[in-house]
LUMNU-572917 format. One record per residue: x, y, z of N, C-alpha, C, O in turn; residue in one letter. Coordinates in Angstrom, 1 decimal. Each point is the difference from the previous one (the first is absolute). Layout:
% LUMNU-572917
<pt <X Y Z> <X Y Z> <X Y Z> <X Y Z> 'A'>
...
//
This chain:
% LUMNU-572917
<pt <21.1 28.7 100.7> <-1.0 -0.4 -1.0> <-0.1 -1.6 0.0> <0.8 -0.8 0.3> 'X'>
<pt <-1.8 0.8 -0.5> <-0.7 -1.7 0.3> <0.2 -0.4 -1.9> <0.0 0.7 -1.0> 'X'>
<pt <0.0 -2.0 1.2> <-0.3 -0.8 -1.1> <-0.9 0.6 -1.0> <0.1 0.4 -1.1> 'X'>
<pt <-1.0 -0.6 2.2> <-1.7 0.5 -0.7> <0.2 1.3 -0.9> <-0.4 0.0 -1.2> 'X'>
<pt <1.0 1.3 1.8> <0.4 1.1 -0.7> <0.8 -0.1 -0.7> <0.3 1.1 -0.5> 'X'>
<pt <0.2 -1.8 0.2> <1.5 -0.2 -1.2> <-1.1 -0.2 -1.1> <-0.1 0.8 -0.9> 'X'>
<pt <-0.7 -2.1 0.9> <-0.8 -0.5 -1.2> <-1.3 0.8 -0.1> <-0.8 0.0 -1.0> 'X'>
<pt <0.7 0.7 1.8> <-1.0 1.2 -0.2> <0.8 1.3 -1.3> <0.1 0.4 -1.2> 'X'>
<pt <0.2 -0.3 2.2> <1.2 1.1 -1.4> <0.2 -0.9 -1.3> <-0.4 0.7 -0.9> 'X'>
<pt <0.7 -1.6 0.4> <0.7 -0.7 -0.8> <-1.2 -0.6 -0.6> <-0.1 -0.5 -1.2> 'X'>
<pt <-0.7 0.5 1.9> <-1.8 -0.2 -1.0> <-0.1 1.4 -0.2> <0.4 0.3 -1.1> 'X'>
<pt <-0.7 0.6 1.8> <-0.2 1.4 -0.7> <1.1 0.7 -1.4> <-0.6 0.7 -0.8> 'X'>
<pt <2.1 -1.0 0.8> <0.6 0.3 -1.0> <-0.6 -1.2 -1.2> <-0.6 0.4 -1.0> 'X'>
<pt <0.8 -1.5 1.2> <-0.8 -0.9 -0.7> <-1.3 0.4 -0.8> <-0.1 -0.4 -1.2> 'X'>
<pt <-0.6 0.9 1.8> <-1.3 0.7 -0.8> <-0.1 1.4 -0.8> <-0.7 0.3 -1.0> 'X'>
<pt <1.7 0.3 1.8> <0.3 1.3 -0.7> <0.6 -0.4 -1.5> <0.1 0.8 -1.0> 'X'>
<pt <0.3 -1.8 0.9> <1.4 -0.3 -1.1> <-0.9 -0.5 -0.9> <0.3 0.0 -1.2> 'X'>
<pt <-1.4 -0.6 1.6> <-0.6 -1.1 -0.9> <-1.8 1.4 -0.3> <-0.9 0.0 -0.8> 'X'>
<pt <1.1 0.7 1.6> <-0.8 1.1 -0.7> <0.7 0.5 -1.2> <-0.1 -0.3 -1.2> 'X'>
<pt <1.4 1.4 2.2> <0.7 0.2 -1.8> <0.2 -0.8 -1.1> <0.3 0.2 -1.2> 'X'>
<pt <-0.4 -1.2 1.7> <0.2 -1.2 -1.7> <-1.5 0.4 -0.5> <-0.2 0.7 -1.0> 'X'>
<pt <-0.5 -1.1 1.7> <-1.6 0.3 -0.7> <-0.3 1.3 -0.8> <-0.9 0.1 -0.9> 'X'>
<pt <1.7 0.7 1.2> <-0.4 1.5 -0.1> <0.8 -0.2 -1.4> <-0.5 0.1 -1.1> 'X'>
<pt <1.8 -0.2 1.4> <0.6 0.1 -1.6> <-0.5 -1.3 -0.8> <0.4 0.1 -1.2> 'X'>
<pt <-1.0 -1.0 1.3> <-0.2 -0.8 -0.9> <-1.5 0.5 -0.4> <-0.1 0.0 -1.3> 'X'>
<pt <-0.8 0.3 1.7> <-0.9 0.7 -0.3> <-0.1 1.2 -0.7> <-0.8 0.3 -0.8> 'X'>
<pt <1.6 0.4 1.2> <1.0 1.4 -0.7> <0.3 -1.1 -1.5> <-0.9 0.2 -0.8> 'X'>
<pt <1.6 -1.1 0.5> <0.4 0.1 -1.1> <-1.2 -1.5 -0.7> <0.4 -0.6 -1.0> 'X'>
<pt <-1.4 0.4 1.5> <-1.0 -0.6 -0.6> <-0.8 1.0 -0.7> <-0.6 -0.2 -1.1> 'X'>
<pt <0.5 1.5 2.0> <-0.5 1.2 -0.5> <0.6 0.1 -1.6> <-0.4 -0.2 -1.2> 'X'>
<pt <1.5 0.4 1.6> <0.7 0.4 -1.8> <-0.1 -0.7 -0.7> <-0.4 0.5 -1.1> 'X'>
<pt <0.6 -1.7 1.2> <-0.2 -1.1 -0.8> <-1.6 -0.2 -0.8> <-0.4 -0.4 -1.1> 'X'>
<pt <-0.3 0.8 2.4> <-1.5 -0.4 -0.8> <-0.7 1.4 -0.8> <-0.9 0.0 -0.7> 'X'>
<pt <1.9 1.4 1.2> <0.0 1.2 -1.0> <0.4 -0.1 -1.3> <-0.6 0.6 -0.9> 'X'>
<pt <1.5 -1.4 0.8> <1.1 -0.2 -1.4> <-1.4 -1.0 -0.6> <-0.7 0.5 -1.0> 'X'>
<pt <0.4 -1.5 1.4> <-0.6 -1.2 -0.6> <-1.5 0.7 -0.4> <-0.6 -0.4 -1.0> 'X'>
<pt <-0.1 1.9 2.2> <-1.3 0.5 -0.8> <0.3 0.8 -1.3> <-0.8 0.0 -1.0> 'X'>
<pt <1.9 0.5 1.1> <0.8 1.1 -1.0> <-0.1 -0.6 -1.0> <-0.5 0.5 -1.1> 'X'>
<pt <1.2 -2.2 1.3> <0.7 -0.8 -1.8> <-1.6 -0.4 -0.2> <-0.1 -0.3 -1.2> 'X'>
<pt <-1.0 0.3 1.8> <-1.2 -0.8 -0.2> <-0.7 1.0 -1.0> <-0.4 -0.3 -1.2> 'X'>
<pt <0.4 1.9 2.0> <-0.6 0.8 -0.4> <0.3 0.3 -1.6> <-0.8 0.0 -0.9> 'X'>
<pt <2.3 0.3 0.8> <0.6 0.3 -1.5> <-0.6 -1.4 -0.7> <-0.8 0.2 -0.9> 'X'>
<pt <1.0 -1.6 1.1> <-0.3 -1.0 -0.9> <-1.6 0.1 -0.2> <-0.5 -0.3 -1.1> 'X'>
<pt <-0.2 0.6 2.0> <-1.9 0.1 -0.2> <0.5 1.3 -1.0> <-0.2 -0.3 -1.2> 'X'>
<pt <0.7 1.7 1.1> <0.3 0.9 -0.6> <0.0 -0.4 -1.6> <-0.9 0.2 -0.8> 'X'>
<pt <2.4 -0.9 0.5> <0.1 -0.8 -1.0> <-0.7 -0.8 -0.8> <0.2 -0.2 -1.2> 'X'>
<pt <-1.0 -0.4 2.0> <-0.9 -1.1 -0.7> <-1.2 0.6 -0.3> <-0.6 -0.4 -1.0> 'X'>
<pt <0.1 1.2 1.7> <-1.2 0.8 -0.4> <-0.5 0.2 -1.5> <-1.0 -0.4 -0.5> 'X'>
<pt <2.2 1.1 -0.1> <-0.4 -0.1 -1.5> <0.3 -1.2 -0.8> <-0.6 -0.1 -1.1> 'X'>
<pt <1.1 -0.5 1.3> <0.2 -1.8 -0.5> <-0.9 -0.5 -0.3> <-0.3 -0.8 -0.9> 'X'>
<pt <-0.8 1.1 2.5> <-1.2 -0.8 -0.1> <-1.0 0.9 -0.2> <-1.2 -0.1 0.1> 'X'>
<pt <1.6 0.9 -0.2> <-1.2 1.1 -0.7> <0.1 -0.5 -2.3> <-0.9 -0.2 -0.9> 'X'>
<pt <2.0 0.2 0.8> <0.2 -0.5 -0.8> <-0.6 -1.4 -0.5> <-0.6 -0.1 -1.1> 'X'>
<pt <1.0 -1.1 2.2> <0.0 -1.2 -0.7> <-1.9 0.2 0.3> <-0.6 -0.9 -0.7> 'X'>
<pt <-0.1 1.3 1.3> <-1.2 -0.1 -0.3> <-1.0 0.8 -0.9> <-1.2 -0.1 0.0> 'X'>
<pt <1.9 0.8 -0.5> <-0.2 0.5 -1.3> <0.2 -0.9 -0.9> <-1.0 -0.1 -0.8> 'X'>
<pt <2.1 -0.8 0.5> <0.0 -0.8 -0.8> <-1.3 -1.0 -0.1> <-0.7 -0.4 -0.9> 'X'>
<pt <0.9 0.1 2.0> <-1.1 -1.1 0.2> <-1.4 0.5 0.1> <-0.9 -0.7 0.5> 'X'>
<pt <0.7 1.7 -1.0> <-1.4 0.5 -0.2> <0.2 0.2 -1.3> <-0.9 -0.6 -0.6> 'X'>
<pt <1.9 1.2 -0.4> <0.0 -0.5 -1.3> <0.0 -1.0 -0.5> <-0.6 -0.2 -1.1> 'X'>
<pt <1.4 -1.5 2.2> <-0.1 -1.0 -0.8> <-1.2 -0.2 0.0> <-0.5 0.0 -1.1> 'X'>
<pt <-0.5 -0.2 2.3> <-1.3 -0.5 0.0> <-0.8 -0.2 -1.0> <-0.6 -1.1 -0.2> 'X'>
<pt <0.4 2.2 -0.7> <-0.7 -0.4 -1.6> <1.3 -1.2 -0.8> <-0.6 -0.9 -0.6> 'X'>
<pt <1.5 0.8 0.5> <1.2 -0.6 -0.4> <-0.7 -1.7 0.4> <-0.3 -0.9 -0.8> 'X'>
<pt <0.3 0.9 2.1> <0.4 -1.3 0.4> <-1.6 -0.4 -0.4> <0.0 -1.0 -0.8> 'X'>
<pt <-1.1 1.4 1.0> <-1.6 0.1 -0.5> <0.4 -1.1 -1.2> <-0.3 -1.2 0.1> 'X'>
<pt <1.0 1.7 -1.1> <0.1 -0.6 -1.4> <0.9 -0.8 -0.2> <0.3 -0.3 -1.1> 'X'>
<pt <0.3 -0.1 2.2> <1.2 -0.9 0.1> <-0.8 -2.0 0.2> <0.6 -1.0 0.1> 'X'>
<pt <-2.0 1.1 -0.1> <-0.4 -1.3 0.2> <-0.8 -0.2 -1.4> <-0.5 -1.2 -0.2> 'X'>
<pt <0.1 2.5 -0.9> <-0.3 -0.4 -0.8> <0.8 -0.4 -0.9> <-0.2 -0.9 -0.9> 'X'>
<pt <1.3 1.6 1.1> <1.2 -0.2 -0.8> <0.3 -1.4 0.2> <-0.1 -0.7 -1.0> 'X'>
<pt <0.4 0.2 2.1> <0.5 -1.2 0.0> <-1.1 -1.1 -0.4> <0.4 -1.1 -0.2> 'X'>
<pt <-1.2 1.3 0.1> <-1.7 -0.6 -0.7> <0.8 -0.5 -1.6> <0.2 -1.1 -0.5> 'X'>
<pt <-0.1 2.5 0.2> <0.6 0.2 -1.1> <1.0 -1.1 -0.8> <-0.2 -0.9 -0.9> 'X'>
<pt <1.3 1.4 1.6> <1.2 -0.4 -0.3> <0.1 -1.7 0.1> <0.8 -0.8 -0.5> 'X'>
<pt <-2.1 0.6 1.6> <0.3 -1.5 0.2> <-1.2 -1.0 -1.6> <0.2 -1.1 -0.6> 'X'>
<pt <-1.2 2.3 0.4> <-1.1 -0.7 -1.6> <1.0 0.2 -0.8> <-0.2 -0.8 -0.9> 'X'>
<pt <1.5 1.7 0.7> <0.7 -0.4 -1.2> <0.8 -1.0 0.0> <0.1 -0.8 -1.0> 'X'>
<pt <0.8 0.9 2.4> <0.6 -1.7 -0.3> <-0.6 -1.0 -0.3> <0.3 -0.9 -0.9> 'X'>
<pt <-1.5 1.1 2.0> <-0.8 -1.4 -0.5> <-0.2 -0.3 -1.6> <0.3 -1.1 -0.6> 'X'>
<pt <-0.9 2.3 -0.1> <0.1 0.3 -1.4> <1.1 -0.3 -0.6> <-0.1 -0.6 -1.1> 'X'>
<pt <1.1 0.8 1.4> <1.4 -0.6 -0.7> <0.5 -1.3 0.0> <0.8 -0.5 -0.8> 'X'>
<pt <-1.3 0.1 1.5> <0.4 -1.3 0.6> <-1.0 -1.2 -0.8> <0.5 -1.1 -0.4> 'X'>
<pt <-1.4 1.5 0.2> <-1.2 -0.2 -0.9> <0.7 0.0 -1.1> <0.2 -1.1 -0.6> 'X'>
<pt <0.3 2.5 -0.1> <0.3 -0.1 -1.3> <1.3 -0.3 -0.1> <0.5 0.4 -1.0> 'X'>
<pt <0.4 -1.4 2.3> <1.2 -0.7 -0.6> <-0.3 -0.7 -0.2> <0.5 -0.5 -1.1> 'X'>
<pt <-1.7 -0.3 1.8> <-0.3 -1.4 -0.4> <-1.1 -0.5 -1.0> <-0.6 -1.1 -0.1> 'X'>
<pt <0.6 2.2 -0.5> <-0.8 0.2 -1.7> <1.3 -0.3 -0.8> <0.3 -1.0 -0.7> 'X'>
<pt <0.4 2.2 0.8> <1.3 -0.1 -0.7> <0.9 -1.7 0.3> <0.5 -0.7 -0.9> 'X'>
<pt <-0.6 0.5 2.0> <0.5 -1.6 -0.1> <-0.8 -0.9 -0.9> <0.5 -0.7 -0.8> 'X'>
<pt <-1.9 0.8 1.0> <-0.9 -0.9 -1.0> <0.4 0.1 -1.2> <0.0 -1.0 -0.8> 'X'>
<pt <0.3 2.6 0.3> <-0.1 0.1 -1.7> <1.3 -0.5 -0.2> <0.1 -0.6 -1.1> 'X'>
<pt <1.1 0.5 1.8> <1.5 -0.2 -0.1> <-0.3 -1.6 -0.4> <0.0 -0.5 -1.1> 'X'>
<pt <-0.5 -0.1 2.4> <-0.3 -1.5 -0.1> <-0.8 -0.4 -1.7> <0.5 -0.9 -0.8> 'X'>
<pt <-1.8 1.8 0.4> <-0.6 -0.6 -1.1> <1.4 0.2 -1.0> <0.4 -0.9 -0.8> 'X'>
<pt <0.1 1.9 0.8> <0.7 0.5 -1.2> <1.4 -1.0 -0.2> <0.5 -0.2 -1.1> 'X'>
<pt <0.0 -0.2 2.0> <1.0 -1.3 0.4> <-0.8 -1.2 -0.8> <0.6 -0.6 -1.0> 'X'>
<pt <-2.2 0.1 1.5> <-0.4 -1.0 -0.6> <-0.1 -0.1 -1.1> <0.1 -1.0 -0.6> 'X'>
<pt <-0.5 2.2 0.2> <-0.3 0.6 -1.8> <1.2 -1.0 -1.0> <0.0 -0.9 -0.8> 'X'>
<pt <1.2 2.0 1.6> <1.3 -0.5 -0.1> <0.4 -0.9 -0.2> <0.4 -0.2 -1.2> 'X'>
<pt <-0.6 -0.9 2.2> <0.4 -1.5 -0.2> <-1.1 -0.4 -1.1> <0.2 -0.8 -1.0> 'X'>
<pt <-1.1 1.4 1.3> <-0.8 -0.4 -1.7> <-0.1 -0.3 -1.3> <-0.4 -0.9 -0.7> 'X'>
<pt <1.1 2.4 0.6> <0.4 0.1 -1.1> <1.5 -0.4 -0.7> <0.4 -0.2 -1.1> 'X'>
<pt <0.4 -0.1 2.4> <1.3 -1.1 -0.6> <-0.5 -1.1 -0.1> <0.7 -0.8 -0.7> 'X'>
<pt <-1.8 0.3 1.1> <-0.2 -1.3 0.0> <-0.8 -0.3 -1.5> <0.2 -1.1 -0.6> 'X'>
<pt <-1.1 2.1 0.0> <-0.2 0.2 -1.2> <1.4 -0.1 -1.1> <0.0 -0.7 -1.0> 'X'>
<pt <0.8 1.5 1.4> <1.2 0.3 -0.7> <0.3 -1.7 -0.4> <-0.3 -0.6 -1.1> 'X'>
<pt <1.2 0.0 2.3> <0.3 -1.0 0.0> <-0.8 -1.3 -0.8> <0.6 -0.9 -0.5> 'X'>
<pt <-1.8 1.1 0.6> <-1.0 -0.8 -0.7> <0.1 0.3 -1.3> <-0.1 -1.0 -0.7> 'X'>
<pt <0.3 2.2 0.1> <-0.5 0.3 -1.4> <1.4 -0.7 -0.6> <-0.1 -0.7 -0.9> 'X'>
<pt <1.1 0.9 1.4> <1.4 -0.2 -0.6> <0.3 -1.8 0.3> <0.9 -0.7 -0.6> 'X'>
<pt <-1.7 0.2 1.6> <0.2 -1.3 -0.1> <-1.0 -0.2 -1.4> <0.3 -0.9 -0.8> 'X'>
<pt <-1.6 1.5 0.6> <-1.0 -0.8 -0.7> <1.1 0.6 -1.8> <0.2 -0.8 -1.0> 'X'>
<pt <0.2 2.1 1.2> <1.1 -0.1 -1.3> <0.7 -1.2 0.0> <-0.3 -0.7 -1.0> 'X'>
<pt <1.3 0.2 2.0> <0.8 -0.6 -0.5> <-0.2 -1.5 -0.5> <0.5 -0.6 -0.9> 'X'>
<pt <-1.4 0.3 1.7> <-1.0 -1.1 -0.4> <-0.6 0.1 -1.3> <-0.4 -1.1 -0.4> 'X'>
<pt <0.1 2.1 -0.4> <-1.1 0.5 -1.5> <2.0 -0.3 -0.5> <0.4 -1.1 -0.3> 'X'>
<pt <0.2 2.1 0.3> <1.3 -0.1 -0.6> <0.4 -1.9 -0.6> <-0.1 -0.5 -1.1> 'X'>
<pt <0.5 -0.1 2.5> <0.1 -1.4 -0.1> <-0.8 -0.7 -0.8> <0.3 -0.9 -0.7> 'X'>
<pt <-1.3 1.3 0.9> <-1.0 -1.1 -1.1> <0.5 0.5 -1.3> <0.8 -0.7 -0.7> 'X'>
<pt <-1.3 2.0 0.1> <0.5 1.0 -1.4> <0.9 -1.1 -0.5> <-0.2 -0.7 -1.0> 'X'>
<pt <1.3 0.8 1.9> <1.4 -0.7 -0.1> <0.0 -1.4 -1.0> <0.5 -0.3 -1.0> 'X'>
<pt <-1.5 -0.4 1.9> <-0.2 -1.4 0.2> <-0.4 -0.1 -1.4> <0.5 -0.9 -0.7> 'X'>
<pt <-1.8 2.0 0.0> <-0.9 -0.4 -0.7> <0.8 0.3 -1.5> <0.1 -0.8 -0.9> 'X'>
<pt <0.4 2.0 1.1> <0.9 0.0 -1.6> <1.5 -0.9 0.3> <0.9 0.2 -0.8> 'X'>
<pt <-0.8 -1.0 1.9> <1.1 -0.8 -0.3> <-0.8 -1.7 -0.7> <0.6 -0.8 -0.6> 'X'>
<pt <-1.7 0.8 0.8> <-0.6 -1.1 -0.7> <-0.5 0.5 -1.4> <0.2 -0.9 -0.8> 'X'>
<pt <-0.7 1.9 0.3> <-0.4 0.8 -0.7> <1.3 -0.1 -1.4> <-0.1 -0.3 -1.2> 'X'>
<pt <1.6 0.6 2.3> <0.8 0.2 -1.1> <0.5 -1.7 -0.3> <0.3 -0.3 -1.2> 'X'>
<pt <-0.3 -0.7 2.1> <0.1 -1.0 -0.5> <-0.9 -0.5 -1.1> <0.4 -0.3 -1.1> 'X'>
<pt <-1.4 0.1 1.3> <-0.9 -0.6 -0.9> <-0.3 0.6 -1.8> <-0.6 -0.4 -0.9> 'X'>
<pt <1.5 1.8 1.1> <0.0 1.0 -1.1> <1.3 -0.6 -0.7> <-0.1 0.1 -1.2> 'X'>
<pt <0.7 -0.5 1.6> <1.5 -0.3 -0.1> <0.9 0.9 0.1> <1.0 0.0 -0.7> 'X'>
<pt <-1.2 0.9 1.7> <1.0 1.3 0.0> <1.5 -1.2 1.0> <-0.2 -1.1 0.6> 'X'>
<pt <1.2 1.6 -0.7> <1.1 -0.3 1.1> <0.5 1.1 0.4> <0.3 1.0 -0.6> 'X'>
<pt <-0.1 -1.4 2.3> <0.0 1.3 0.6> <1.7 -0.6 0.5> <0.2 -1.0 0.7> 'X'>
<pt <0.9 1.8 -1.3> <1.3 -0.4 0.1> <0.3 0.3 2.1> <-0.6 0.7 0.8> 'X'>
<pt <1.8 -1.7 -0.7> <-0.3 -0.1 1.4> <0.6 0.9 0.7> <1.1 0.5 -0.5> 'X'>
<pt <-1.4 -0.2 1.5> <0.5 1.8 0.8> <-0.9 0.8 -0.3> <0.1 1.0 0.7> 'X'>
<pt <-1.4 -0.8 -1.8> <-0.7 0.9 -0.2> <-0.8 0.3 0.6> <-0.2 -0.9 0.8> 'X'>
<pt <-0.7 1.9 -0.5> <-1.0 -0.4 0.5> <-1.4 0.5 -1.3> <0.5 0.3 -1.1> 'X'>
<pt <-1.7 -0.3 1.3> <-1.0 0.0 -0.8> <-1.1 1.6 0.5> <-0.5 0.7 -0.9> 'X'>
<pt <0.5 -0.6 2.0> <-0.1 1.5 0.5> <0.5 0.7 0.8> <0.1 -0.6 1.1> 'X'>
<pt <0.2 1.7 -1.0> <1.1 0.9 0.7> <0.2 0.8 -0.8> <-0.8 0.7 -0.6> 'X'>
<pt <2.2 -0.5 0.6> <1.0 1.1 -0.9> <-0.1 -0.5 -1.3> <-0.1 -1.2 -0.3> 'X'>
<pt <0.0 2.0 -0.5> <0.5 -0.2 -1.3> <-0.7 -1.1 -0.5> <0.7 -0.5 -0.8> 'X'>
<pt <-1.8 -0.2 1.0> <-1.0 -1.1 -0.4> <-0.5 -0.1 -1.2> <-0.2 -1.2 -0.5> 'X'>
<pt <-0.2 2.3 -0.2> <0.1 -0.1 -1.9> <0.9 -0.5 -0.3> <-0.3 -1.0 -0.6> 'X'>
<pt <1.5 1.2 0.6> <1.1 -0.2 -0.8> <0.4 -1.2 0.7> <1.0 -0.5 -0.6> 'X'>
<pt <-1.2 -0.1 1.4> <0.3 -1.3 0.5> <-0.8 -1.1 -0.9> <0.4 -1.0 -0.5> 'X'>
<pt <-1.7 1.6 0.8> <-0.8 -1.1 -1.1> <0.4 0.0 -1.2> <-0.1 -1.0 -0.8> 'X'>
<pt <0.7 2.2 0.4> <0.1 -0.1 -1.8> <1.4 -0.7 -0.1> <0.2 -0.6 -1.1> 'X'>
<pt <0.9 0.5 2.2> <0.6 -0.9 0.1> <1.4 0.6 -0.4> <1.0 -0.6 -0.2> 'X'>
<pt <-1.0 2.2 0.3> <0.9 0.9 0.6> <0.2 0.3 1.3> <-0.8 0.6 0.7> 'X'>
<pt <1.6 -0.8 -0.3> <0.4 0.1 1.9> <-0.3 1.5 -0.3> <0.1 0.3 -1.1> 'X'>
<pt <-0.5 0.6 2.1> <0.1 1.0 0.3> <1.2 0.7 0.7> <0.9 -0.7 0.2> 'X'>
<pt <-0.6 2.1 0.1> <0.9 0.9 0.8> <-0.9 0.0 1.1> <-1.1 0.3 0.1> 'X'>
<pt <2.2 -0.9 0.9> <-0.8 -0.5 1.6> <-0.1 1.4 0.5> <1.0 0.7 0.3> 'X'>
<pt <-2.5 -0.3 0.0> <-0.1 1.6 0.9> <-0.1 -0.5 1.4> <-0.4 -1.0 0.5> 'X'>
<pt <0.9 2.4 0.1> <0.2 -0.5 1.6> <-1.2 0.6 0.6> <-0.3 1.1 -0.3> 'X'>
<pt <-0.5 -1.8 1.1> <-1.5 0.5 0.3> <0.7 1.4 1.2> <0.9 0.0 0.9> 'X'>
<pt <-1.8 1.0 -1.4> <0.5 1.4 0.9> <-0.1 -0.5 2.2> <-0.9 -0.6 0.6> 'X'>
<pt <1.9 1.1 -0.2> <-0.3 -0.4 1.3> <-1.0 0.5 0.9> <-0.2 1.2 0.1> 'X'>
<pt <-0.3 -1.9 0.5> <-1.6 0.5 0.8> <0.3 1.0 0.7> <1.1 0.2 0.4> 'X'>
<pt <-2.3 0.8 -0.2> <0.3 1.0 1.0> <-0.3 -0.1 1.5> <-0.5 -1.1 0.4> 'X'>
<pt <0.7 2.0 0.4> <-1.0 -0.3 1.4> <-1.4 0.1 0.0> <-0.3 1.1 -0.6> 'X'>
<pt <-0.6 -1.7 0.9> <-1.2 -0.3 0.0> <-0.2 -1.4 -0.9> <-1.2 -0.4 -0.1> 'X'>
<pt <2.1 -0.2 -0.4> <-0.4 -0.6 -0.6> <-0.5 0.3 -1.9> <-0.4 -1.0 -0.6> 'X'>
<pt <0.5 1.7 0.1> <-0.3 0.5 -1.2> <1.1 0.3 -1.2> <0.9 0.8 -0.2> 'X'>
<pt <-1.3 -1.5 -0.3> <1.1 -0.3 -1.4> <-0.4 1.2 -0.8> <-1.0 0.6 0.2> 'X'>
<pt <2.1 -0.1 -1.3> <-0.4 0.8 -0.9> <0.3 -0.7 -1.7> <1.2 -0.2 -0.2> 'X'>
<pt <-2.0 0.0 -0.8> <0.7 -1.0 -0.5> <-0.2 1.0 -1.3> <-0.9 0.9 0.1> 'X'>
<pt <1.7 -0.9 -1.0> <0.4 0.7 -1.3> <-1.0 0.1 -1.2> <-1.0 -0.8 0.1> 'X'>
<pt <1.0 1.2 -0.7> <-1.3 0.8 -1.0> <0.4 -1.5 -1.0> <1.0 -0.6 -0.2> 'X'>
<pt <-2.9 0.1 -0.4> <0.4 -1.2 -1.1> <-0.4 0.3 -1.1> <-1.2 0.2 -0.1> 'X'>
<pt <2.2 -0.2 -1.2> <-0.5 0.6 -1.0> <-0.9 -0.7 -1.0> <-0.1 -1.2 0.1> 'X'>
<pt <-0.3 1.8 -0.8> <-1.6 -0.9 -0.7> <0.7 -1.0 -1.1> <-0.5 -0.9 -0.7> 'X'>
<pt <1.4 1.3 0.8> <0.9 -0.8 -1.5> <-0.1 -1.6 0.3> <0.6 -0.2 1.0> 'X'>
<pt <-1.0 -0.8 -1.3> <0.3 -1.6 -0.3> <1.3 -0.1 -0.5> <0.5 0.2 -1.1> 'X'>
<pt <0.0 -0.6 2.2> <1.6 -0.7 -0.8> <-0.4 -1.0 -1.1> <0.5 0.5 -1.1> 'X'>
<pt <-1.0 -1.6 0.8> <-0.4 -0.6 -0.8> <-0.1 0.7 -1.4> <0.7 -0.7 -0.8> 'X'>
<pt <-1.3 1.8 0.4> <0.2 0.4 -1.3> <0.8 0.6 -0.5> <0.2 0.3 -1.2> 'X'>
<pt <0.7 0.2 2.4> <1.5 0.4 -0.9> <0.6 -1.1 -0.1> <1.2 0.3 -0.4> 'X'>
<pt <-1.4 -1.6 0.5> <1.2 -0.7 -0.5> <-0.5 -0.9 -1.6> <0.9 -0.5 -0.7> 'X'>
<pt <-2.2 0.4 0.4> <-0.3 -0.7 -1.3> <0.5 0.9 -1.1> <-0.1 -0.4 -1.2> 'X'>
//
């Protein structure tokens, strides 16, 4: 046997060997792409009513979603509307704040323009009682508490003015019609 026939045979087992490889790998490409039409087929099986399903849905939403841009039409004129009527509600907050400061500022005025009317009062029956010749003993005062009986030149029982409430508002005690002055002649 020559050379030549050695690698002649040894190419021929060579190809036989690399057929059988072809044969069984193609043999099990076979199975493999059986198994993979099988798992295809059951999953197209499976899904069939899913999507028989979800497009039913979606032929029900269709009228659904139709009304889903009026809605939102909607929903967006009432914010706007709200928004509108916060900032109404801010204006009336604001006027009714200014009102506010207003009317303390009234407050404050009326009670400065009292105490200023008071002081003079004061001023006028303290010249009043001079020139009359009344004497006004010292520590007394001429209006306030007990101010009849000061002039008549009985000290009075010193009352304690009742304590203010919250808001500002005093409650002051019932005055009876009686003149101290003629019970004492």
């Amino acid at each position: 046997m020559k050379p030549l026939d050695i690698m002649l045979i040894v190419l021929a087992i060579a190809a036989i060997w690399a057929a059988v490889e072809l044969a069984l790998t193609l043999r099990k490409a076979r199975v493999n792409l059986d198994e993979v039409s099988h798992s295809a087929t059951e999953a197209i099986d499976q899904a069939t009513p899913v999507i028989a399903k979800l497009d039913g849905v979606v032929d029900e939403l269709q009228p659904a979603i139709r009304e889903v841009t009026p809605l939102v039409e909607k929903i967006t004129v009432v914010a706007d509307a709200a928004s509108v009527g916060l900032g109404s509600v801010n204006g009336i907050l604001g006027d009714v704040s200014a009102a506010t400061h207003g009317v303390a500022g009234v407050g404050e005025s009326a009670s400065r323009i009292m105490n200023t009317a008071t002081n003079a009062a004061v001023g006028v029956v303290s010249k009043v009682a001079s020139f009359g010749g009344i004497t006004i003993p010292e520590g007394q005062q001429l209006i306030g508490k007990g101010a009849p009986e000061q002039i008549a030149g009985e000290p009075a029982d010193p009352v304690e003015a009742p304590p203010a409430r919250k808001g500002g508002y005093v409650t002051y005690e019932p005055v009876s019609s009686e003149d101290p002055a003629e019970g004492q002649e």
